[in-house]
C-alpha positions as CSV (number, residue, x, y, z in Angstrom):
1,X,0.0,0.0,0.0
2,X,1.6,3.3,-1.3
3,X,1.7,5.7,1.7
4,X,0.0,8.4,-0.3
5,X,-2.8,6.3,-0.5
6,X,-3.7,8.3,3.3
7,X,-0.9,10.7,3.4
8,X,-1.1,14.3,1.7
9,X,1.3,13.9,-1.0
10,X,4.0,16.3,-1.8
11,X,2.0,19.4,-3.3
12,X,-1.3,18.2,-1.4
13,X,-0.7,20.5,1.6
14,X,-1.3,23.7,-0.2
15,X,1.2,25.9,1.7
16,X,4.6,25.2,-0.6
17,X,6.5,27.8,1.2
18,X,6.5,26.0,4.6
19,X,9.9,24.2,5.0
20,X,7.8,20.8,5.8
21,X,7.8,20.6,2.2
22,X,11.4,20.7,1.6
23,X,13.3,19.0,4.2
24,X,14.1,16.2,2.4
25,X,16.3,15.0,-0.4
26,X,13.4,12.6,-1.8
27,X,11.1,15.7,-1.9
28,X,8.7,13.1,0.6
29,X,5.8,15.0,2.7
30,X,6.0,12.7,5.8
31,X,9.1,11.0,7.6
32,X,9.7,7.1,8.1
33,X,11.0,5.3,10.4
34,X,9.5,6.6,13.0
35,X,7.8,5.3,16.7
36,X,5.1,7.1,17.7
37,X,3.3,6.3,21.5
38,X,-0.1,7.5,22.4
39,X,0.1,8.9,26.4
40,X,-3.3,8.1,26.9
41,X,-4.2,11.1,29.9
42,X,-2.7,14.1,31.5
43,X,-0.9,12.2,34.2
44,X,0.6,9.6,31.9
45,X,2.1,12.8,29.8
46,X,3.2,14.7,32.7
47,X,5.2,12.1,34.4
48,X,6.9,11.1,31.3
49,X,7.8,14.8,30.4
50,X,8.9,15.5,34.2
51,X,11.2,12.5,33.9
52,X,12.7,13.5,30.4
53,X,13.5,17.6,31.5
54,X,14.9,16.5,35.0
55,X,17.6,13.9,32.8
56,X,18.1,17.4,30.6
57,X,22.1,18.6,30.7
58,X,23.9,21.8,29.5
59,X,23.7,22.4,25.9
60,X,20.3,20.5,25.7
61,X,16.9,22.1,24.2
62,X,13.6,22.3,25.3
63,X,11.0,23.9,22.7
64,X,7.4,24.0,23.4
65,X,4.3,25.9,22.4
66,X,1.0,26.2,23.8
67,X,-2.8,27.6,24.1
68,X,-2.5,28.4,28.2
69,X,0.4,27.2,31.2
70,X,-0.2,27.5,34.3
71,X,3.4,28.1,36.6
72,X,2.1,26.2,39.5
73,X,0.5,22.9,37.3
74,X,2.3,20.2,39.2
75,X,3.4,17.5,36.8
76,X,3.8,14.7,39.8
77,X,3.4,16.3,43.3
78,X,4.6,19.1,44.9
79,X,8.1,20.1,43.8
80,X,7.0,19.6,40.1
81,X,5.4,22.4,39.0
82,X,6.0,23.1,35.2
83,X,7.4,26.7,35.8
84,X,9.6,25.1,38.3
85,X,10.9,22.0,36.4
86,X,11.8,24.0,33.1
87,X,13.4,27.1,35.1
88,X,15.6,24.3,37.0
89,X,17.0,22.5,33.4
90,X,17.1,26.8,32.6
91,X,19.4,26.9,35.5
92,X,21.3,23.8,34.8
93,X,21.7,25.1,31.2
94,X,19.5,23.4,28.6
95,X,18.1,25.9,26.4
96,X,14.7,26.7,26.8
97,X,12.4,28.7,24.5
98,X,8.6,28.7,24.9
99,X,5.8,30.5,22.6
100,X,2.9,30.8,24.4
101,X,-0.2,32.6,22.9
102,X,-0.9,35.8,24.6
103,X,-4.7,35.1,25.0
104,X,-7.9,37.5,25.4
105,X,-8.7,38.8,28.9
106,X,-9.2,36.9,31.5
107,X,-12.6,38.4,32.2
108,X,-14.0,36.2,29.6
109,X,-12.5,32.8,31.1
110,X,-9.2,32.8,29.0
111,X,-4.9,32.9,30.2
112,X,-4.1,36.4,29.8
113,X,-2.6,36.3,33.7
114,X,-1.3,32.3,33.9
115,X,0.4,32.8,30.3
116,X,2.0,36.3,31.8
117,X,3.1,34.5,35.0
118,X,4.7,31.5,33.0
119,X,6.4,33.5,30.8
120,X,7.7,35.9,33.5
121,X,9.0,32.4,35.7
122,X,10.8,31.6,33.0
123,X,12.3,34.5,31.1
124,X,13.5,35.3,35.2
125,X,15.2,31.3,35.8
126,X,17.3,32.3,32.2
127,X,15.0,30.9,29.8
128,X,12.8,32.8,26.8
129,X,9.1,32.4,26.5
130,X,7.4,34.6,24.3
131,X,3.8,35.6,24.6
132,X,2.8,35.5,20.7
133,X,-0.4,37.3,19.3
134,X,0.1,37.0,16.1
135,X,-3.2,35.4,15.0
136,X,-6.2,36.6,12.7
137,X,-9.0,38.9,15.0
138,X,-10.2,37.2,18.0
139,X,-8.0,33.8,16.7
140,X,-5.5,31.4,19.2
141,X,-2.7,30.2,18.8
142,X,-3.6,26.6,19.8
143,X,-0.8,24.2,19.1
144,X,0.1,22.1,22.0
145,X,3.9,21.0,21.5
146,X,7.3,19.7,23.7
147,X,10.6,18.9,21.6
148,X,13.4,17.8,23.4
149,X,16.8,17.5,21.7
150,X,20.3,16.0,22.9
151,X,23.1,17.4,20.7
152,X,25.4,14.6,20.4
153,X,22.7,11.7,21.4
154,X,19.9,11.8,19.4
155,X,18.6,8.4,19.9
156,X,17.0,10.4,23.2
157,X,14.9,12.8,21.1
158,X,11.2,13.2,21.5
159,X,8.9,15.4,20.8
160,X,4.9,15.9,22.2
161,X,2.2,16.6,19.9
162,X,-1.8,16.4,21.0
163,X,-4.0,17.8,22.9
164,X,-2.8,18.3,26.4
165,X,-1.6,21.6,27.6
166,X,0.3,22.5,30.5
167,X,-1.7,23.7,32.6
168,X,-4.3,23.5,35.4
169,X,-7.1,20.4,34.7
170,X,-5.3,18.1,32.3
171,X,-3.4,15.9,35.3
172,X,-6.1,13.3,35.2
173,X,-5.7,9.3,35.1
174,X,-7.6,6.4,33.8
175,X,-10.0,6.5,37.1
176,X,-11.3,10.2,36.4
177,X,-11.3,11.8,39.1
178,X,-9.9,14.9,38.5
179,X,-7.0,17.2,38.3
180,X,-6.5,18.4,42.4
181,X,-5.3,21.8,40.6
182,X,-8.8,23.0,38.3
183,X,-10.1,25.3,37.1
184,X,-13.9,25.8,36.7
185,X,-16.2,24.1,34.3
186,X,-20.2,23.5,34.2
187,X,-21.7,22.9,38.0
188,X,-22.4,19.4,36.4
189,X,-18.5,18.5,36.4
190,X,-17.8,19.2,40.3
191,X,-14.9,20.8,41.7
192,X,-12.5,18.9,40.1
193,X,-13.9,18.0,36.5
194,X,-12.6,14.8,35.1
195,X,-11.0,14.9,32.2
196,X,-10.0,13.0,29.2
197,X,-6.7,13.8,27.0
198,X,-4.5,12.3,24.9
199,X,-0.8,13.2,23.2
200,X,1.5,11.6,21.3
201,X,5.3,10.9,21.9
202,X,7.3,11.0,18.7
203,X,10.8,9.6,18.2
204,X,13.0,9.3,15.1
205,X,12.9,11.8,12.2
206,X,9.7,13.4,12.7
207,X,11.3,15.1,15.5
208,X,13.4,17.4,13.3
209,X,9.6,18.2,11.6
210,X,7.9,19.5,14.8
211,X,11.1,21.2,15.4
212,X,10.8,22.7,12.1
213,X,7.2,24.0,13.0
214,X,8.4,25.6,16.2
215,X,11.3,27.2,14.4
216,X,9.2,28.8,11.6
217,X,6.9,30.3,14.0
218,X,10.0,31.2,16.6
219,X,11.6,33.2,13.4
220,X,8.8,35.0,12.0
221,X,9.9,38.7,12.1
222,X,6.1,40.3,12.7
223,X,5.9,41.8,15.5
224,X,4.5,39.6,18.5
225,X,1.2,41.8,18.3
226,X,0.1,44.3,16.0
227,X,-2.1,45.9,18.4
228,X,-0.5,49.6,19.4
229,X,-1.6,49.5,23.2
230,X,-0.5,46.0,23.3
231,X,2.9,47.0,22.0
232,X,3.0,50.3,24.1
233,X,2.1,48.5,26.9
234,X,5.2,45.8,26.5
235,X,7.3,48.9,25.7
236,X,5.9,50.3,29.1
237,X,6.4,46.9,30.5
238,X,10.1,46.4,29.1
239,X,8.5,43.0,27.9
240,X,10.7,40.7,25.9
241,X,9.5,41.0,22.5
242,X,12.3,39.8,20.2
243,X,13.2,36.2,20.0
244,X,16.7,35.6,20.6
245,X,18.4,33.4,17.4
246,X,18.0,29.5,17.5
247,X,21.5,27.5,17.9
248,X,21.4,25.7,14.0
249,X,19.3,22.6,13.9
250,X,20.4,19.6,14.6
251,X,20.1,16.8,12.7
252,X,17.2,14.4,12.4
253,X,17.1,11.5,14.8
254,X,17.8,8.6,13.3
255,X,15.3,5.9,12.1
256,X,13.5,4.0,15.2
257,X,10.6,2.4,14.2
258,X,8.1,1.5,11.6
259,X,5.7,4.5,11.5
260,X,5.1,6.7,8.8
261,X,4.4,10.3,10.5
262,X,2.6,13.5,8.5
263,X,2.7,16.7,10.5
264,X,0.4,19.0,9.7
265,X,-0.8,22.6,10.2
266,X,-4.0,24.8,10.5
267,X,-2.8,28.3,9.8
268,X,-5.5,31.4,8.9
269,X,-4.6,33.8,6.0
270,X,-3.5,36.3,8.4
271,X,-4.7,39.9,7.2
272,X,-2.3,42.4,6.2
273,X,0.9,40.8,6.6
274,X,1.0,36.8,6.3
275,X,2.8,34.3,8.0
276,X,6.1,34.0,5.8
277,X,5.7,29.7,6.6
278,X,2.3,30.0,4.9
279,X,1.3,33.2,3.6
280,X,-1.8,32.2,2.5
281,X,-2.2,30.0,5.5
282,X,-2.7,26.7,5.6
283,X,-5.5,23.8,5.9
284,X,-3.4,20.8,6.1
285,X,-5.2,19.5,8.6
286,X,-8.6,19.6,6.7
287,X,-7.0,18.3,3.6
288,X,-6.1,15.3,5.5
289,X,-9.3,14.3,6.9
290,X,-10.7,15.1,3.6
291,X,-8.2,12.7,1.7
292,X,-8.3,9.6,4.6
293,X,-12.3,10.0,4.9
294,X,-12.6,9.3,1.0
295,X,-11.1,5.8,2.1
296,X,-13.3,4.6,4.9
297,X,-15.4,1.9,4.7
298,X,-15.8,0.0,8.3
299,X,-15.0,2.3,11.0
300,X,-14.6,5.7,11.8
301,X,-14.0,6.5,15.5
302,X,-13.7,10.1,16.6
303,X,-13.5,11.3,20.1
304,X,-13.4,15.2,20.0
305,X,-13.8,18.1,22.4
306,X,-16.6,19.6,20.1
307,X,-17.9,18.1,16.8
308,X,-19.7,20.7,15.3
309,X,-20.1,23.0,12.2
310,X,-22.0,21.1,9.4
311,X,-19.3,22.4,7.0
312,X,-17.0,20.8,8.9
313,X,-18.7,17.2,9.2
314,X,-19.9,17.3,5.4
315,X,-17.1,15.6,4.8
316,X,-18.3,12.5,7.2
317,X,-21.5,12.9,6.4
318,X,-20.2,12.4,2.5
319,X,-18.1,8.7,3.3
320,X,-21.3,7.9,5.2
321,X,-23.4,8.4,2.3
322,X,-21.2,6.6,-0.1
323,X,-20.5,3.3,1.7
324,X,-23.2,1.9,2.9
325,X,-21.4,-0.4,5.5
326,X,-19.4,2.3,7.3
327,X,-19.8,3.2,10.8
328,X,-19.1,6.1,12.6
329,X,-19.0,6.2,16.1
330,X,-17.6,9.8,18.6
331,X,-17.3,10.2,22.2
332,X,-17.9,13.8,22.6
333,X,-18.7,16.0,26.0
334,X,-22.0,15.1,27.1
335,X,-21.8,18.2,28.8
336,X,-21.2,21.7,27.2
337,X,-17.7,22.9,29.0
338,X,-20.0,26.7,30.0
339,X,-23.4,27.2,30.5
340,X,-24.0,30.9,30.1
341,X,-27.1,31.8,28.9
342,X,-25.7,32.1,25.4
343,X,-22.8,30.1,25.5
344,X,-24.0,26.7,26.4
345,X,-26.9,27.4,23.8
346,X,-24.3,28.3,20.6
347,X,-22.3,25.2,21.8
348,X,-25.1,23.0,21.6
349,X,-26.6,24.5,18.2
350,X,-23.7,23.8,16.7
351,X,-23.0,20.2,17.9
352,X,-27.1,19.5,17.3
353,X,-26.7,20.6,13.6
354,X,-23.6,19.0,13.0
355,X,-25.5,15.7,14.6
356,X,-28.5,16.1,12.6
357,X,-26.3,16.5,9.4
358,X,-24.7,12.9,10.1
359,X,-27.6,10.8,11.3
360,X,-29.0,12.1,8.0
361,X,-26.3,10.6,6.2
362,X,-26.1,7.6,8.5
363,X,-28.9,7.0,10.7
364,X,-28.3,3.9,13.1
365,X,-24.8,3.5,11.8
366,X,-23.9,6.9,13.8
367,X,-23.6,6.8,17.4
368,X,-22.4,9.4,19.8
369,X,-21.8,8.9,23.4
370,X,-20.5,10.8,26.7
371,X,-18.7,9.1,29.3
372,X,-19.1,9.1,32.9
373,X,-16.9,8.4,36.0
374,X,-17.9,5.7,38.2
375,X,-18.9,8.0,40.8
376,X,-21.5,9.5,37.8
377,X,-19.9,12.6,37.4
378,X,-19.6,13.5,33.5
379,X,-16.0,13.3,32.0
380,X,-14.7,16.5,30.1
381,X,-13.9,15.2,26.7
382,X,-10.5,17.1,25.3
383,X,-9.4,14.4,23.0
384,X,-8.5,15.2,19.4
385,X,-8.4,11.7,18.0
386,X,-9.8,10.2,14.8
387,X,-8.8,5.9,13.5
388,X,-10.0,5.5,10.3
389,X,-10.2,1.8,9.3
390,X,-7.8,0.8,11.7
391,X,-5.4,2.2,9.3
392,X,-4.6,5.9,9.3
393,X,-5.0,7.8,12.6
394,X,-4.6,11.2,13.7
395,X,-3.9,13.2,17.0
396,X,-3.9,16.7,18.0
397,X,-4.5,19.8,19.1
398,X,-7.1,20.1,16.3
399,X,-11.2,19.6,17.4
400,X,-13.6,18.7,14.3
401,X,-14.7,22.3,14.0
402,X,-14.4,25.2,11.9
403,X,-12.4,27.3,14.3
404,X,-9.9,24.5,14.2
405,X,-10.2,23.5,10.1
406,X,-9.7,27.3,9.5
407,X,-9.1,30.0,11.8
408,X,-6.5,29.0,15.0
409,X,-3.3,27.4,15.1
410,X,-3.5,23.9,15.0
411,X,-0.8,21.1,15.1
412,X,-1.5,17.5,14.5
413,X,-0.1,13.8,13.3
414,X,-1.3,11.3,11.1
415,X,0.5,8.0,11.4
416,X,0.6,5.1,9.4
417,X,2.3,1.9,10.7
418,X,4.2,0.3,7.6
419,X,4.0,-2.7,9.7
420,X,1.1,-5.2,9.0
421,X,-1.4,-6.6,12.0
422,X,-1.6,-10.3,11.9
423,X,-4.9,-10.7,14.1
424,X,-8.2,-11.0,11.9
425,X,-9.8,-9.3,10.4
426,X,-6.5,-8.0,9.2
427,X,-8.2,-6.3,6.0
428,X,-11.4,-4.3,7.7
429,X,-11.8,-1.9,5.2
430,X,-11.5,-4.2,2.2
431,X,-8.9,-2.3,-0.1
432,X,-6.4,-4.5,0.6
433,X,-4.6,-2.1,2.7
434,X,-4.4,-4.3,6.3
435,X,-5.2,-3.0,9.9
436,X,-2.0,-1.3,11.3
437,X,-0.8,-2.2,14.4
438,X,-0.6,1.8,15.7
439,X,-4.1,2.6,14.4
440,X,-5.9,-0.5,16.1
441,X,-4.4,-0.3,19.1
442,X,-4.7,3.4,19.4
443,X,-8.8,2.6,19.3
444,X,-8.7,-0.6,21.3
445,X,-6.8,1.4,23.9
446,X,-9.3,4.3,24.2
447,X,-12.2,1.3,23.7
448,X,-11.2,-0.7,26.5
449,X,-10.9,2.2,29.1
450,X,-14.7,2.9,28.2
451,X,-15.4,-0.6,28.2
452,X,-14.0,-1.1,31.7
453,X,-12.4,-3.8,29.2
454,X,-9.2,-4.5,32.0
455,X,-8.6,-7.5,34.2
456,X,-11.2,-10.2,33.8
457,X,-12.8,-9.2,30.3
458,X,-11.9,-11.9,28.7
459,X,-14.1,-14.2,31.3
460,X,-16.9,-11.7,30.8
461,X,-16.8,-12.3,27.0
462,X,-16.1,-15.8,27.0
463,X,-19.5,-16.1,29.3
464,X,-21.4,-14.1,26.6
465,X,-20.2,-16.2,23.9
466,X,-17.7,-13.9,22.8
467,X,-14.6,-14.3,21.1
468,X,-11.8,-12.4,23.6
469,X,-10.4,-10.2,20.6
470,X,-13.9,-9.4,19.6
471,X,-13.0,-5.7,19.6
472,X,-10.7,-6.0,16.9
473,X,-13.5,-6.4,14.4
474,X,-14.7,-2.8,14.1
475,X,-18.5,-4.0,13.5
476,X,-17.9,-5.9,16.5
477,X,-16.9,-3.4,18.4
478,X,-19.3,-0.4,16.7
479,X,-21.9,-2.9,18.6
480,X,-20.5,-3.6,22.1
481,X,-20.3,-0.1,22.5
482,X,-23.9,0.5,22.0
483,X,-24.4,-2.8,23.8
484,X,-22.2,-1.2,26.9
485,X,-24.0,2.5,26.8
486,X,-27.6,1.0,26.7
487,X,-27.0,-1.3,29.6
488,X,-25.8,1.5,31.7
489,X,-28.8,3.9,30.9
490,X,-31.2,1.3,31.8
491,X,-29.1,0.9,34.8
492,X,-29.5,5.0,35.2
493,X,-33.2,4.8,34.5
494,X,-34.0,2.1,36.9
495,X,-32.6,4.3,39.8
496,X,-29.2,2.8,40.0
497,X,-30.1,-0.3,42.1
498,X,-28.0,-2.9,41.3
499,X,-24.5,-3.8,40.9
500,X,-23.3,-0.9,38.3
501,X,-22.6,-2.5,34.3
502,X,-19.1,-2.2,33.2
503,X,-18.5,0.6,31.2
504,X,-18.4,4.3,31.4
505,X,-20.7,5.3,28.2
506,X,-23.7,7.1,28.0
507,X,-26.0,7.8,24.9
508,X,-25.2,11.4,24.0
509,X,-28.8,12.9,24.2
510,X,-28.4,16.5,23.1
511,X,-30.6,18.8,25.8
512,X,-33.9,20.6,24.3
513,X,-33.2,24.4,24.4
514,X,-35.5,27.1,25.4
515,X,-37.0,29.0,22.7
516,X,-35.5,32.1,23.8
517,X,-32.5,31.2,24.0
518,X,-32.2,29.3,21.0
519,X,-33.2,32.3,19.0
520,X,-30.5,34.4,20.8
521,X,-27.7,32.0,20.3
522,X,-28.6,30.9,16.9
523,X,-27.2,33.9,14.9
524,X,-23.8,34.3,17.2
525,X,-23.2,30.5,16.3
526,X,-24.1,31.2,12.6
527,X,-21.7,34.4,12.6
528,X,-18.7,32.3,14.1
529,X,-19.0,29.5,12.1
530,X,-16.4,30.6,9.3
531,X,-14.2,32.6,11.7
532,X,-11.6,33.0,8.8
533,X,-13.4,34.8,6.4
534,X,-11.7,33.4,3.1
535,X,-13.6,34.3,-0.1
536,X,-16.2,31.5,-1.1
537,X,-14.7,30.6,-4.3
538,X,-11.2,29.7,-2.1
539,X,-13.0,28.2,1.1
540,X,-15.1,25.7,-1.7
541,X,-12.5,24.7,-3.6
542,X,-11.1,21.4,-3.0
543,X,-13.1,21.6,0.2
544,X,-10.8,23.5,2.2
């Protein structure tokens, strides 16, 4: 199977000018040899990371972007909060270089303070962390990232890509009980909302790539903001606002593993002056999913922090409609993350349209769900995952929605194992292109937790006349998970009495709305909807 069957081939991107085009002698558009490891939760992520940066020596480099940090986020306990543990390897001298986006005002629930705070930790323990605002009008910069390099071994190379920032929330586990250090959500999520993330850990030569994307953005001469009491006020300030030269890049990691990686990009056409990387901004990310959805034919699994915009989920709704087999199943939020009285409303319109759109297309071969803690309490889906076929998967910081397809920063991976999975049925989609080994157990990972699939599910199956890999089979498993959610809301409905099913899925039943405030909310969702603003003629061609 030609990689380019999934991947973007070269020219495919749409954005020649970034140096992800160019890096290599073969003129390829991914990297091979790679091993890429899904850190399945917060805690998982952070205690890896913490014990990476505190191994970190002179001459080292930490590079890292993201949406909001909070200084005091402990990554494992006291003594490991994230300002802490990178101003130490500061001190110790690895380089370290942060971009972190400057955000809105805090007054409307964004990271204006935290993001200042972290910056000012750092910048004051002999680091540089920029705050960066150089976004389109009321736009993020969203990527989520962490590249270590080790000048003269770089068999220890990594880098993070996903979902998970570093901040307050996100250190979660497998039980769901929530991050000790959190920060608000809806009343429905307690104190300490649970939360569910995921990131990737990349080795071998993809590491040079997301190295690449951190450079071009670290190099771009605009000025950190364009806004003149924003710039008076870092003159005022004596702000940093000039990134200090990169050492020279080192060389790619050598091969490691058998994973094909794509990064890719969501960049807006930034008015006025454009990012030099991609001056007419870039939609690799859509392309992707465009490209891989026109393949599917068993399975798609999504799990997704929003799933809305019917723009967005046309393209779904489109491999839906022309194989008649495929299934789609998403775990979503089964709680809007704010309910202001307009907020929670222009969430939910979105996510209902974008529903309506795909059960048209589908019907019973779409299912959504939410998932729940075992004490009940809803789990705050952050996720950013999508396994097509058990083939081609992706992670990262982008959600299936326009802001993320068009308007912010985004960052995320596709990989494609080159290695073949020998369990049946090795050929789900029926193109002759094999379940990968990555891709399948990526899902059956993310399945099982839902499942309550651990210790003791194979006895469990075996009494339901199951086969014990039944979940490789992704009809098989498109059913146990509605078998698993229906058993549990019977169990809800009947006043909980009894022992509690296995499992942690819920139907997602989206809430009715009020008139009122459905008529309110309906044209602010409808104005945000295509936050970039491209012309028609270049937002419809090709898609995106």
């Amino acid at each position: 199977m030609p990689a380019s069957d999934w991947l973007l081939a070269p020219g495919e991107r749409g954005n020649a000018a970034t140096r992800l085009e160019h890096r290599r002698a073969d003129g390829s558009a991914w990297s091979e040899g790679n091993e890429a490891r899904p850190l399945v939760h917060g805690a998982t992520y952070f205690a890896e990371l913490l014990a990476r940066v505190r191994a970190m020596r002179a001459g080292d480099q930490i590079l890292f972007t993201d949406w909001r940090g909070d200084p005091d986020e402990r990554l494992r306990g006291p003594g490991t909060e994230i300002a802490a543990v990178l101003g130490a390897a500061a001190g110790r001298g690895v380089i370290v270089k942060g971009l972190l986006w400057r955000s809105h005002l805090d007054g409307f629930r964004f990271s204006e303070e935290e993001n200042r705070s972290l910056s000012e930790d750092l910048e004051a323990a002999g680091g540089e962390c920029l705050l960066d605002l150089r976004v389109r009008p009321g736009g993020s910069h969203h990527q989520k990232m962490v590249v270590l390099r080790h000048p003269g071994s770089p068999e220890r190379d990594v880098a993070y890509v996903g979902g998970i920032d570093l901040c307050h929330n996100r250190n979660d586990d497998a039980d769901h009980r929530g991050d000790r250090q959190s920060m608000p959500l809806a009343p429905r999520y307690g104190p300490h909302p649970p939360w569910h993330d995921v990131q990737l850990a990349l080795s071998g030569p993809v590491v040079g790539d997301v190295e690449a994307v951190f450079r071009e953005r670290w190099e771009d001469p605009a000025p950190l903001s364009r806004s003149p009491l924003m710039r008076l006020r870092e003159l005022l300030a004596r702000e940093d606002t000039h990134a200090d030269a990169l050492p020279p890049q080192e060389p790619d990691p050598p091969p490691c593993g058998t994973h094909a990686v794509q990064v890719l990009r969501t960049y807006p056409n930034r008015l006025l002056r454009g990012y030099p990387f991609a001056p007419d901004g870039e939609r690799s990310i859509a392309r992707a999913y465009l490209k891989a959805l026109k393949r599917a034919r068993t399975l798609i699994y999504v799990e997704d922090q929003y799933l809305w915009s019917p723009r967005v989920v046309d393209c779904f709704a489109q491999a839906l409609r022309t194989c008649p087999r495929l299934r789609l199943a998403a775990v979503i939020p089964s709680v809007p993350e704010q309910d202001g009285f307009l907020s929670g409303p222009m969430n939910l319109i979105g996510r209902i349209t974008a529903l309506e759109e795909l059960r048209r297309a589908g019907g019973d071969r779409v299912a959504v769900y939410g998932l729940e803690n075992h004490a009940g309490t809803p789990v705050y889906v952050h996720a950013k995952v999508c396994v097509i076929d058990d083939v081609w998967a992706a992670v990262g910081s982008d959600n299936v929605n326009m802001r993320s397809w068009t308007h912010d920063s985004e960052l995320s991976c596709t990989v494609l194992d080159r290695a073949a999975d020998p369990r049946p049925p090795n050929d789900p989609g029926g193109l002759g292109d094999g379940a990968r080994p990555f891709a399948r157990e990526l899902r059956l990972e993310l399945m099982r937790e839902h499942l309550d699939a651990g210790d003791g599910e194979e006895a469990r199956l075996a009494a339901d006349g199951l086969p014990a890999d039944v979940l490789c089979d992704p009809s098989a498993a498109f059913d146990r998970l509605g078998e698993a959610a229906a058993a549990l809301d019977a169990w809800h409905a009947a006043g909980c009495r009894g022992p509690r099913p296995a499992g942690r899925l819920r139907r997602y039943v989206a809430p009715r709305l009020p008139t009122v405030r459905r008529l309110l909310a309906t044209p602010l969702h409808h104005a945000l909807v295509d936050p970039d603003g491209r012309p028609a003629r270049m937002r419809l061609r090709g898609g995106f």
